[in-house]
N, C-alpha and C positions, 0 to 999 in steps of 0.2 A: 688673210689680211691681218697684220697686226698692229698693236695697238702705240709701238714706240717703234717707231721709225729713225731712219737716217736724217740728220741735221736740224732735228725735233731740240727743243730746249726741253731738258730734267733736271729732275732736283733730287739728290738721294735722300733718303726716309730711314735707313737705318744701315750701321753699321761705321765704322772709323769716321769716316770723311759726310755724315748726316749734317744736313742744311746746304752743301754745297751744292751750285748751279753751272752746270757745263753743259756744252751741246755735243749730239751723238755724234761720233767719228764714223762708227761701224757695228754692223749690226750681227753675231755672230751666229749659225748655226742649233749651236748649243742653250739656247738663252742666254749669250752675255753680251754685253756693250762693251765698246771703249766710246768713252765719253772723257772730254779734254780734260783738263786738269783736276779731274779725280780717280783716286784710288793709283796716286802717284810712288810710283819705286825706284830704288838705285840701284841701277845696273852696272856691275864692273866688268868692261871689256876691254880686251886685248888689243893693242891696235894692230892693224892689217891693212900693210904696204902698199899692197898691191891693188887695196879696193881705193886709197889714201881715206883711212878711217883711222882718226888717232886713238888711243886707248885715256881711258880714265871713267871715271863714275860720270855714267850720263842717266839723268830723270826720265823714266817714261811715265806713259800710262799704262795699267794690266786692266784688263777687262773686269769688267763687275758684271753679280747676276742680274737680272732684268725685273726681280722682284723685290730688289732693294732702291730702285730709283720709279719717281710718277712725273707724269708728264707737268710741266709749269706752266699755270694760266697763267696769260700775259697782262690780262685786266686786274686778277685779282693776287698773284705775284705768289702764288700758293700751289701747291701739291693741288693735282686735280683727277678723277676717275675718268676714263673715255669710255666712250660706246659708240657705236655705227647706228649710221640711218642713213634713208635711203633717199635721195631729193627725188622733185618731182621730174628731171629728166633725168633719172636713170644712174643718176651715182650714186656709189657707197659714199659715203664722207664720215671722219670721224668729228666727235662732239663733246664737250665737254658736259658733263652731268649738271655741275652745279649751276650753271646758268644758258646752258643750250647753245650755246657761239659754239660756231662749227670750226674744228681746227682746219681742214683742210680747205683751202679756198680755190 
């Protein structure tokens, strides 16, 4: 189970785009995110007729590592650590450290 999920709000903690908050797109293999509007690039493509795809410089997002962004408490609007625990029927749920509100509901 991991600890940043798909559609989680983060906040990155270091690196170009620090203090920014986006929510996760996808979650890759390798430990990295795409998370919305950060760690934004310009991509210059060709355009392609056939797919009707025009060309020019279009903005994406490139993945970021999984250790440069923390999960967002939504009460206290800050970078927050998680950990798992186990409720009394039987689920894992994750939780925020500094104040125990369980993120998953």
């Amino acid at each position: 189970m991991k600890k940043i999920r798909k559609d989680d709000e983060v906040i990155v903690i270091a690196g170009r785009d620090k203090g920014k908050t986006g929510t996760v797109l996808r979650v890759q293999t390798d430990d990295r995110l795409l998370v919305s509007g950060v760690n934004m690039v310009k991509r210059h493509t060709k355009p392609n007729p056939t797919r009707g795809v025009g060309g020019g410089i279009v903005e994406k997002e490139m993945p970021i590592q999984i250790s440069n962004v923390a999960l967002l408490n939504p009460i206290t609007k800050r970078a927050d650590k998680v950990a798992f625990r186990v409720l009394e029927d039987g689920r894992k749920v994750r939780y925020f450290k500094s104040n125990n509100e369980v993120v998953d509901i």
